[in-house]
N, C-alpha and C positions, 0 to 999 in steps of 0.2 A: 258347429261351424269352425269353431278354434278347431277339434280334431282332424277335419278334413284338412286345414292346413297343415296342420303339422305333418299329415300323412304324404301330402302333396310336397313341402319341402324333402320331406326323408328320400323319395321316388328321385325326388330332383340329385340328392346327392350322392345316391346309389346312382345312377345315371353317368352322372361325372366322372365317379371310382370307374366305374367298367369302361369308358371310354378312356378316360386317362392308361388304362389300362392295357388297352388294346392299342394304341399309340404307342407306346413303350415299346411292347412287342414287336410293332411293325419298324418301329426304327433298329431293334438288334435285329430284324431282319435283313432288315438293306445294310446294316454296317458288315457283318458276321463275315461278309467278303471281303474285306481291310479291314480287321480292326482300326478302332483310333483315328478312323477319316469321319467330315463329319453329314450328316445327310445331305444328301444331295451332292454329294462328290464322288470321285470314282477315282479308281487305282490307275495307276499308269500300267501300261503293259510292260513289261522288263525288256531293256533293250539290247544288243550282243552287248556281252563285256561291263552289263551295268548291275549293278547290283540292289535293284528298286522292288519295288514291292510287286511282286506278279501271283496272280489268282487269290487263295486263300493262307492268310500270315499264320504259317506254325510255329506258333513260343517255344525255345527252348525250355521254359520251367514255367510253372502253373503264376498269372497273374495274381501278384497280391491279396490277402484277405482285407476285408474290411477292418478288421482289428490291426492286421498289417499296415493298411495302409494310414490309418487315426498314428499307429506311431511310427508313422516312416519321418528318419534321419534326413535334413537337409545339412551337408558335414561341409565347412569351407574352410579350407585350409591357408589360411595367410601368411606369407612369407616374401621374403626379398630375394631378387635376382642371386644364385649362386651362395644361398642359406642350406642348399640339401632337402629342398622339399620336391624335386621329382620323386629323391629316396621315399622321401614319408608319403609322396600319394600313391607308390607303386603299392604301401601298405593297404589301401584300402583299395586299390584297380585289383589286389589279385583276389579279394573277397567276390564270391556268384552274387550275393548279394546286393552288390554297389554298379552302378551306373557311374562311372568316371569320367569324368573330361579332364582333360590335360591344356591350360590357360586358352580358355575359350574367348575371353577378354583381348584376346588378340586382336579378333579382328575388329571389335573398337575400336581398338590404338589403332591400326592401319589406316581407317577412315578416316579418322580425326587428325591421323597424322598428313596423308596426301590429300586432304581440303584445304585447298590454295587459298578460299572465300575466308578460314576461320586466322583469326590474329594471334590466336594463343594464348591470350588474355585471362583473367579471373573469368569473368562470360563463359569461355570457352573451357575452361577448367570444368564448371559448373558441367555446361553440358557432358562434355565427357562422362563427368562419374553419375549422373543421370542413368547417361547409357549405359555403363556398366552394371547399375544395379537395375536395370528395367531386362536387361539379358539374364544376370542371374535369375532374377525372381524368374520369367519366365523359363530358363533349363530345371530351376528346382520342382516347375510344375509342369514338368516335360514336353514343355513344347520348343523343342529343338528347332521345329521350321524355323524360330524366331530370327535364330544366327541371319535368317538369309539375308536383312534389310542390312548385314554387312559384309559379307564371304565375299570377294571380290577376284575374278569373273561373279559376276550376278548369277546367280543357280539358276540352272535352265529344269521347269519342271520338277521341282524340288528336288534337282541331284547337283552333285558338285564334286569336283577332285580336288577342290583346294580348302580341306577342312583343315584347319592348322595342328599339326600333331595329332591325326587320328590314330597313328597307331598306336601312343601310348596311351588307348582308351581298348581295353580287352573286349568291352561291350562294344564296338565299334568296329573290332575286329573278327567279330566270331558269325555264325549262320544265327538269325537270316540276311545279316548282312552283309556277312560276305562266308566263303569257304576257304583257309588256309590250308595249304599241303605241309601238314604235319610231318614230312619228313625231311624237310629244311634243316639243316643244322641252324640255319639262323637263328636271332632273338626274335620276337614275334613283332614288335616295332619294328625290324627292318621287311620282314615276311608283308606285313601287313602293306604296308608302304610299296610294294613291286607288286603286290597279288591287287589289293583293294584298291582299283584305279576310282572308281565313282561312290559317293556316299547317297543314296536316298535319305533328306530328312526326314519326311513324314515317316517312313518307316522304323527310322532312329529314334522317333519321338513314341513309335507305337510300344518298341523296344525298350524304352524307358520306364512305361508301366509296368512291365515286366519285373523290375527289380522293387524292390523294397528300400532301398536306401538311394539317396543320387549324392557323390562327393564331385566337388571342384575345386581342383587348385588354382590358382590366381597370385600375380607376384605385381599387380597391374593398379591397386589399391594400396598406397601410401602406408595410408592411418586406418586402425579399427573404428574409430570416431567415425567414419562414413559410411560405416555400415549398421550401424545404428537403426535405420529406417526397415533394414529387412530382421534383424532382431525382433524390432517390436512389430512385427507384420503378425496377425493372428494365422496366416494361411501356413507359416514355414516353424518348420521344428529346427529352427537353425541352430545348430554348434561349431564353435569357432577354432579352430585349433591351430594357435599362433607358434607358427614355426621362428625362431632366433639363432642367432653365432653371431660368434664372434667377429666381429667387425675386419678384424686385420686377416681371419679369413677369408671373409667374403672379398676383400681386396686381393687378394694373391690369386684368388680362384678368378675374379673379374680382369685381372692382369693376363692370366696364362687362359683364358677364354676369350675374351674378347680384346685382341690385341690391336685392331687399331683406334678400339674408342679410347684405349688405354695407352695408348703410345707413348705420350709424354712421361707416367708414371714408370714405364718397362724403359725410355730410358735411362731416368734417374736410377734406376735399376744396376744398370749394367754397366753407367758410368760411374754411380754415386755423386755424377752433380745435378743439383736441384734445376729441371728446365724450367724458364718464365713461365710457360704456357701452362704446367699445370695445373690440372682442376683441383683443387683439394676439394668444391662442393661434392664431388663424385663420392666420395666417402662421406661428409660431414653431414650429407643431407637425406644418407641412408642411417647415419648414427642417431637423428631426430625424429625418423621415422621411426626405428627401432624403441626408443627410448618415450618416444608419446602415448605408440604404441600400447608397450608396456606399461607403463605407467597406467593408462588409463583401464586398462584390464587388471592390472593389479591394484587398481582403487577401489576397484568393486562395485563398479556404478549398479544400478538395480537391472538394465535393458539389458544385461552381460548373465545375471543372475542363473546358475544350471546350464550357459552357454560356452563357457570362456575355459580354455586351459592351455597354457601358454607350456613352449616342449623347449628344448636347447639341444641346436641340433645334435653336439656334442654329446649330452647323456644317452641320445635317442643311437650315435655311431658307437659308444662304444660299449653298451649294452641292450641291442637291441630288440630280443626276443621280452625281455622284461617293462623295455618303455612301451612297446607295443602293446601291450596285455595292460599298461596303465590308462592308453590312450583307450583302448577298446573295453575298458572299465568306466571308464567317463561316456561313455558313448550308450553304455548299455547293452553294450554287443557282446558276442561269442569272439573269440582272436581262432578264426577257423584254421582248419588244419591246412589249407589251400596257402591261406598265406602263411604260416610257420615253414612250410615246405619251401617256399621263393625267400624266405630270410635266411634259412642254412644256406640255401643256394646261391646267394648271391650278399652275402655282408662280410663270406672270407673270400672275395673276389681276386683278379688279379691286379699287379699293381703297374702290368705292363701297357700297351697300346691300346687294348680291347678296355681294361681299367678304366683308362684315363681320358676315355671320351667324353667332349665336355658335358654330350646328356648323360652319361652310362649308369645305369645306377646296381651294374656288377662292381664292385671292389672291396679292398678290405678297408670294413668302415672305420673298424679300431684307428687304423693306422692313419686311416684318412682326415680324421677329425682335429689333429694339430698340426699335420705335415707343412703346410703354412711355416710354422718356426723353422725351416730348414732353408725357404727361398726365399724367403723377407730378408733385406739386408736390414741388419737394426735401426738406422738413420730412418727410412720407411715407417718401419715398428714404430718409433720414438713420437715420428707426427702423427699418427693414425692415434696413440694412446692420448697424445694431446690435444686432438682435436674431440673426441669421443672418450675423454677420464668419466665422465656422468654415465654414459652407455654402458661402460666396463665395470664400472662399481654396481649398478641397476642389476645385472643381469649376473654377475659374482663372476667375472673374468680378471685376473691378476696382471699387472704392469710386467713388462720383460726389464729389469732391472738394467741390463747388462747384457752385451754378446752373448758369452757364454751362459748366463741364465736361459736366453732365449734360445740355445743352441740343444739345450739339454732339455732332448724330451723326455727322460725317465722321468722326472719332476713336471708334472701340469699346470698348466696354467688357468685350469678349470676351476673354480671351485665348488664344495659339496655341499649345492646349496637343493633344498627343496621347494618346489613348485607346483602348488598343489592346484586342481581343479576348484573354482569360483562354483559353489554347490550353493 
């Protein structure tokens, strides 16, 4: 009697295996027409002028391996407004293997920002960086639909023409999402932007699997302390790669970019006298970030451990082919010939109008990384260093003594400090 059961269990579980079996099957059946939709859904037809997913989705390059995918890269790139991290994420958009977004965090901030209902309060703080890290996590696991609960126009049918900065996302430029006429003298951010009127997400999310690594930059996240929760998240290979400068640069760049938040500061500028209205928080409280930051990744907490490598944007401008290869050493990766090629190409850039756009990330970086000491009037320099002495010591940046110290770029203000990867 015991063996008749037991033979009756085994029937039963062989049973199961081929059923389960055949379920499997029938669902890459019905999917094999969209990849990445999930049963019981169906593709949209492509409509003029859209660029959505129609009939059967052909991959530019073969879907990950499972060994692929067990070590696929989730790369975050953290930095502050006007730090030079377009530069450093063009580093990993021009790699085939990375999936890039260019501050997808945006449209968080938009929502949060025109919700008349929210007070702006600690609450509302909260919420925010919730949202922020509930979008990450979900792009790292490539589900792009996610953005829609904030793209605003509301995506009609999972498409949209108001993705924020999709051109400077190459994956989001390229077939099946869209076709560029390669014979544009353009850059392929402005190509992208007149050619790729509509984005399909589900399609962008099927795209996603496609690569092996997904990076995002984000300037939109204060402190690394808040990102602690996707650190210790067992589903993401997270590594952080904290972009810094120089404080009195990011000021000079935030002055001659954004001139009316800066107004007050570009008068004092031009008159040399100090207007009431100035915000000195605008610096001081990017100096706190900067320096908490830091701080806390250079403590070595354990949730940082084989995560964390902190770059200056400076050593990254004026040696770049080599900080590259240190960052894509931490990383694990090849530094592919794709992106060595867009670094000749674009770090002796020019220093004229095409240069000096405030996204561009053609120019000569050498030269770009102190140009700051040449429009900072000293008086500016003088409170920027007094407000941010802890910053400047932290991160091994020297005081401008004097005019003429600070006039004199032969001599840097850099100094040769090393910074090494949290292994």
């Amino acid at each position: 009697m015991e063996c008749s059961w037991k033979t009756i269990l085994l029937l039963v579980c062989a049973s199961l295996g081929i059923q389960y079996t055949a379920i499997r099957s029938l669902t890459a059946t019905i999917t094999s027409h969209c990849p990445g939709t999930e049963t019981g859904t169906h593709c949209h037809s492509q409509r003029r002028g859209s660029s959505g997913c129609s009939g059967i989705f052909h991959p530019q390059r073969e879907p990950p391996s499972q060994d692929q995918r067990q070590e696929r890269q989730h790369i975050l790139i953290l930095a502050t407004t006007r730090s030079g991290s377009s530069f450093l994420g063009q580093l990993f958009n021009q790699h085939p293997a990375m999936f890039y977004l260019f501050e997808p965090l945006y449209h968080v901030q938009q929502v949060f920002a025109n919700s008349s209902a929210r007070p702006g309060g600690v609450g509302d703080r909260r919420a925010l960086l919730g949202a922020h890290r509930d979008l990450l996590s979900n792009l790292y696991h490539c589900n792009v639909n996610f953005v829609e609960n904030y793209v605003r126009p509301a995506p009609r049918e999972h498409e949209t023409a108001a993705f924020f900065r999709r051109g400077a996302s190459n994956a989001l430029c390229e077939p099946p999402l869209c076709h560029l006429d390669r014979d544009s003298g353009e850059a392929t951010e402005q190509r992208c932007a007149k050619q790729c009127k509509v984005l399909n997400l589900t399609l962008a999310s099927q795209v996603c699997q496609t690569h092996s690594h997904v990076a995002i930059k984000i300037v939109r996240i204060p402190e690394i302390q808040e990102l602690r929760p996707l650190s210790e998240d067992p589903r993401l290979n997270l590594k952080i790669i904290h972009l810094v400068r120089d404080p009195r640069g990011i000021l000079a760049s935030r002055m001659a970019t954004f001139t009316d938040h800066y107004r007050a500061w570009n008068i004092w500028n031009a008159t040399g006298r100090k207007p009431r209205g100035v915000d000195l928080s605008q610096i001081a409280s990017t100096c706190a970030d900067l320096s908490g930051s830091a701080g806390t990744g250079l403590s070595k907490p354990a949730w940082l451990r084989g995560r964390y490598m902190l770059v200056r944007y400076e050593d990254l401008a004026r040696a770049p082919l080599w900080k590259a290869a240190q960052i894509y050493h931490f990383l694990g990766l090849e530094l592919d010939p794709q992106v060595k090629r867009w670094m000749a190409q674009n770090t002796q850039g020019p220093r004229g109008p095409a240069g000096n756009h405030k996204y561009a990330t053609s120019r000569n970086s050498s030269a770009t990384a102190e140009s700051w000491r040449l429009n900072l009037p000293f008086h500016i320099v003088q409170t920027v260093q007094h407000l941010c002495n802890h910053t400047l010591l932290q991160l091994g940046y020297r005081p401008a003594r004097s005019l003429q110290q600070l006039r004199d770029v032969s001599h840097t203000l850099v100094q040769s400090r090393t910074f090494l990867p949290f292994l």
